[in-house]
N, C-alpha and C positions, 0 to 999 in steps of 0.2 A: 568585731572587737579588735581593739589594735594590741600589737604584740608585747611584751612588758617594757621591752627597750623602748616603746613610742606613749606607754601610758602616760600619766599626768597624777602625783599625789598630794593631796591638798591637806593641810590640817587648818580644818574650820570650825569654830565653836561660840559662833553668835551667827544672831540674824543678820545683822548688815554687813557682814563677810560676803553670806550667800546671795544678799543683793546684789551686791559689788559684782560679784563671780555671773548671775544671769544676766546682769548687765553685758556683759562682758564674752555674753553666750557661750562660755566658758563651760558647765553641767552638759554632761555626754556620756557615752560608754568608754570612751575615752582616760575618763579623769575617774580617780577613785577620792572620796573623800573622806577624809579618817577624824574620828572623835563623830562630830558632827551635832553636838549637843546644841541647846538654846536655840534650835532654828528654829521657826513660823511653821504654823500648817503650809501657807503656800508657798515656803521654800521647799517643804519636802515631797510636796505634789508635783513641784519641776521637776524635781530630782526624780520621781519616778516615773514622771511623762517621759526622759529624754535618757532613763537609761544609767544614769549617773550609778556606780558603785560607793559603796561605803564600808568602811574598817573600823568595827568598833573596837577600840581597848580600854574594854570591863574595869580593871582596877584604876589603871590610869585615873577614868574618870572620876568615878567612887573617893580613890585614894587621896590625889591632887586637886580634886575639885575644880572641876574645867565645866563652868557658866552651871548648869542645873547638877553638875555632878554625876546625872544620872547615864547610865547606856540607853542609845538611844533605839534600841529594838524594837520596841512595840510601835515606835514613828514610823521607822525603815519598813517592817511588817503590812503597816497599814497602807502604804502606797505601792506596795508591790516586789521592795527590794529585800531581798535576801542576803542581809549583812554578812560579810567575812570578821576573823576577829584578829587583834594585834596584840603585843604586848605593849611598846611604847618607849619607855626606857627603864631596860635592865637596872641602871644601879638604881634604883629608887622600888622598883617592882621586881615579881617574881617572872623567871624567866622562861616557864614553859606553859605550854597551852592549856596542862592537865588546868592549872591554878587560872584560866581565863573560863574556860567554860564553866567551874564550877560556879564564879564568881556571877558571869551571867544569867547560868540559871537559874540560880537565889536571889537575886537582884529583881529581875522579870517577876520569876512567880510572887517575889512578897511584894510586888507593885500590885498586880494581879489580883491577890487575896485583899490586897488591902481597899483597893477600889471597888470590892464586889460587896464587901462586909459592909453587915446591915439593910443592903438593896434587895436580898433574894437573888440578886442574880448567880450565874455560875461565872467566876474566873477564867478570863482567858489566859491559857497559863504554854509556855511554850514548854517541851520537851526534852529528853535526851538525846534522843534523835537531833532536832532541832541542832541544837549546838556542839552537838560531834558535826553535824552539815556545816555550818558557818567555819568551825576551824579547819574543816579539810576542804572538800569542793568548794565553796562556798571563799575560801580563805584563796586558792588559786583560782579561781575564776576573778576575782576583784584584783588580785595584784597580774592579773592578765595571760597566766597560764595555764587556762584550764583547759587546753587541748590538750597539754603536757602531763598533767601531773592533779594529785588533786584526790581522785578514786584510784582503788582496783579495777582496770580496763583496761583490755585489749586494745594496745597499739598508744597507750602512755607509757611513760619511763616507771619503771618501780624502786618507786619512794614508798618507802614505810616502815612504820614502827611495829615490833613485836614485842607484848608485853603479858610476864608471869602472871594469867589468870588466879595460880595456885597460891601466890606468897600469903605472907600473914595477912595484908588488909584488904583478900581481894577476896579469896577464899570464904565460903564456896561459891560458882561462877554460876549463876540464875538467868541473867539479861548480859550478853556481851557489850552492848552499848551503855547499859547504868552501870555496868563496873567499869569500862573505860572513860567515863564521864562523871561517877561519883565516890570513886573508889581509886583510881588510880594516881599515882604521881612518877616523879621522872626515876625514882629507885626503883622500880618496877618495869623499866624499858631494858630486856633482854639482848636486845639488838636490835640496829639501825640500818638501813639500806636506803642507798639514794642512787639513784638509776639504774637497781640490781648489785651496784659494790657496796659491800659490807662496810660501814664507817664504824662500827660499835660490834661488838659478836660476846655473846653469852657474859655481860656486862661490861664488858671491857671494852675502851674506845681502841683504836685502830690508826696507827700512823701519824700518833701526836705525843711526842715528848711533852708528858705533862709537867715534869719537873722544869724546862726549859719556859713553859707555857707559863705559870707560875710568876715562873723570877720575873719574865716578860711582863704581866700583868702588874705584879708589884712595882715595878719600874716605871714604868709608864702613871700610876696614880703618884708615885712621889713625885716624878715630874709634874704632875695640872697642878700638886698641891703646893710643889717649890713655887711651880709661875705665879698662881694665882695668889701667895703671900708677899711677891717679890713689889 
């Protein structure tokens, strides 16, 4: 797998993207491709003959409506790849993972149920597990650092979040994976560590004038909105 400086991100969301791209012998481990809705069965069988990664962003699609609207995970699943997840863009969606996972897990399973109703069959239905996997390992391995970061392991950097199992909407803590997946959101993240330094500690961020951050941000949106009136 090549390193994240050498990777390749693609956002493709039709089929004859993906022709253009195997044309183009472009699909590898290489190249991560993000959305990836409206593709063919046999674009997504290259894609998992050769390795290719993919980044699904759950609401994006849903929200915006990008070609079938839908995530495309039970595609990804079926030829072998194990999606990472994205958010896509902040102003328009929400910006932390809690609100991606949920999104895809509700998304999948009521595809799931809905396909199975009335057949007798039983729903194939993905997990908690599943998509705590996709936003963490799963989420660094596609953007090409999963040697770095990703899991709890020995001899990666320590990135991670801790988060009040106790508060009001977590309380009482059963399965630590369905309350970090169906229960939690970013009020609930106690502190933040990214390669062992505390960025965030007992809620409070760390080494960011927010008041300064702020006026920056508001600044910066009258400016696109002065240009883009001008």
């Amino acid at each position: 797998m090549r390193d994240a400086q050498e990777r390749h991100s693609l956002h493709t969301a039709c089929a004859d993207g993906q022709t253009h791209l195997r044309q183009q012998e472009i699909p590898g481990p290489g190249v991560t491709l993000i959305h990836s809705t409206g593709l063919t069965p046999e674009a997504w069988k290259a894609m998992g003959d050769t390795g290719t990664t993919v980044a699904l962003a759950p609401t994006s699609d849903a929200q915006i409506g990008l070609e079938t609207a839908i995530p495309a995970v039970d595609e990804a699943l079926s030829v072998g790849i194990r999606p990472g997840q994205s958010i896509d863009v902040e102003v328009a969606l929400a910006g932390d993972m809690f609100t991606q996972m949920r999104t895809l897990h509700a998304i999948q399973r009521m595809r799931a149920v809905n396909a199975a109703y009335g057949t007798g069959q039983r729903p194939s239905r993905i997990t908690t597990h599943d998509v705590l996997d996709f936003a963490t390992l799963q989420g660094a391995r596609t953007n090409g650092v999963g040697r770095v970061t990703g899991s709890l392991t020995p001899g990666k950097k320590a990135d991670l979040l801790a988060v009040r199992a106790e508060d009001l909407n977590n309380m009482p803590l059963n399965d630590p994976i369905g309350t970090v997946v169906l229960g939690c959101d970013a009020r609930n993240i106690s502190a933040v560590l990214i390669n062992g330094e505390p960025r965030k500690w007992n809620g409070d961020v760390l080494d960011v004038d927010l008041t300064a951050l702020r006026d920056e941000v508001h600044a910066s949106r009258e400016y696109v909105l002065n240009a883009t009136a001008a």
